[in-house]
N, C-alpha and C positions, 0 to 999 in steps of 0.2 A: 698572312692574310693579304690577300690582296686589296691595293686600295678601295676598288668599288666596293669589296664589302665590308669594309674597314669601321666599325663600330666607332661612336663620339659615346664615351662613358666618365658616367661621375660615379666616384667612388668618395662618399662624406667617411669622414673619420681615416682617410686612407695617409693620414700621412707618418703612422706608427703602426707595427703592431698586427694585427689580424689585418687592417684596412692596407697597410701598405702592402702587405703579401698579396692580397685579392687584386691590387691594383700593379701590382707587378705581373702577374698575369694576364693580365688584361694588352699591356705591354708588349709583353713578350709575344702575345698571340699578333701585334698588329695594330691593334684599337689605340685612339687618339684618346688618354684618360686626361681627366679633370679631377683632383683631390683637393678637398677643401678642409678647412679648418679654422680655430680664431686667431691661428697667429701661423706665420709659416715656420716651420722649425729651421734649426740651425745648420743641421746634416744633407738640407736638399730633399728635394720630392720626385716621386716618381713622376713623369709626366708635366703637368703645368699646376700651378699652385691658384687657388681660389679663394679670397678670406671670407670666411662664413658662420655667421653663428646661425646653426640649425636650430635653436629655439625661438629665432624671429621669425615670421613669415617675409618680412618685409627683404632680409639678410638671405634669404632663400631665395625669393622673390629677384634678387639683382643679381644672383649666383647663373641661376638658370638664363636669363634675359641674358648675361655676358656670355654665356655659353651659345645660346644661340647665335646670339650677334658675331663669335667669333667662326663659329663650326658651320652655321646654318642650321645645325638640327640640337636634339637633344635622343638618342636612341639606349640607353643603359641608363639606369639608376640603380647601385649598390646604397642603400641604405644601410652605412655599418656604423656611425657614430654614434656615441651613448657615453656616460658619466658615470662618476660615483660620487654622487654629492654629496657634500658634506654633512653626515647623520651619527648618533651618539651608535656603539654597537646595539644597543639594545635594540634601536629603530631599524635598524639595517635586515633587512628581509627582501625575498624578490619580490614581494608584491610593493614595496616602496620603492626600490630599483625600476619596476616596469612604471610604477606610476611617474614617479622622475625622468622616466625617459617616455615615453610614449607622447608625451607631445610633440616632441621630434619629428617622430617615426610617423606622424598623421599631418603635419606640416609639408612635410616632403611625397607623402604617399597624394594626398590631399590637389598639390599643385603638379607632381610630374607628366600626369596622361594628358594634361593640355601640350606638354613641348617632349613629348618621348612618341 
């Protein structure tokens, strides 16, 4: 890709797993990625690393702001991070899964259209 149209992309949750593949593409294509998470892992990140707990706004809030401040913009939001909290089997359902993560996913959905 060429630079002019070289995408600034946060991929949350991107530093394992389904998040690091999507952000490995992102990569490969060209785009300047941003992967965030609460601790940087030990094996390296695709891209540049971001410490983030997507259940603050606040942690979100200074995620995006450093991204701007470093990129200028903010153009891509992958939305991939999510948990499995800790629940007995019996609790463990998707509708306790969506409820456990969905505040995430409206944190981030909530604050991106101001800097994307």
């Amino acid at each position: 890709m060429a630079a002019e149209t070289a995408r600034v992309v946060l991929v949350t949750g991107g530093t394992r797993g389904i998040g690091r593949g999507v952000a490995q593409r992102f990569a490969d294509g060209g785009d300047t990625v941003v992967v965030c998470g609460r601790r940087e892992p030990d094996d390296g990140v695709v891209g540049e690393f971001g410490s983030c707990d997507v259940r603050e706004p606040e942690s979100v809030e200074a995620l995006y702001d450093g991204i701007v401040g470093d990129h200028g913009r903010l153009d891509v939001v992958v939305n991939n991070a999510g948990g499995a909290p800790m629940m007995t089997a019996a609790a463990q359902n998707s509708r306790s899964m969506a409820a456990a993560n969905r505040p995430r996913s409206s944190t981030l959905s909530r604050d991106s259209p101001q800097r994307v």
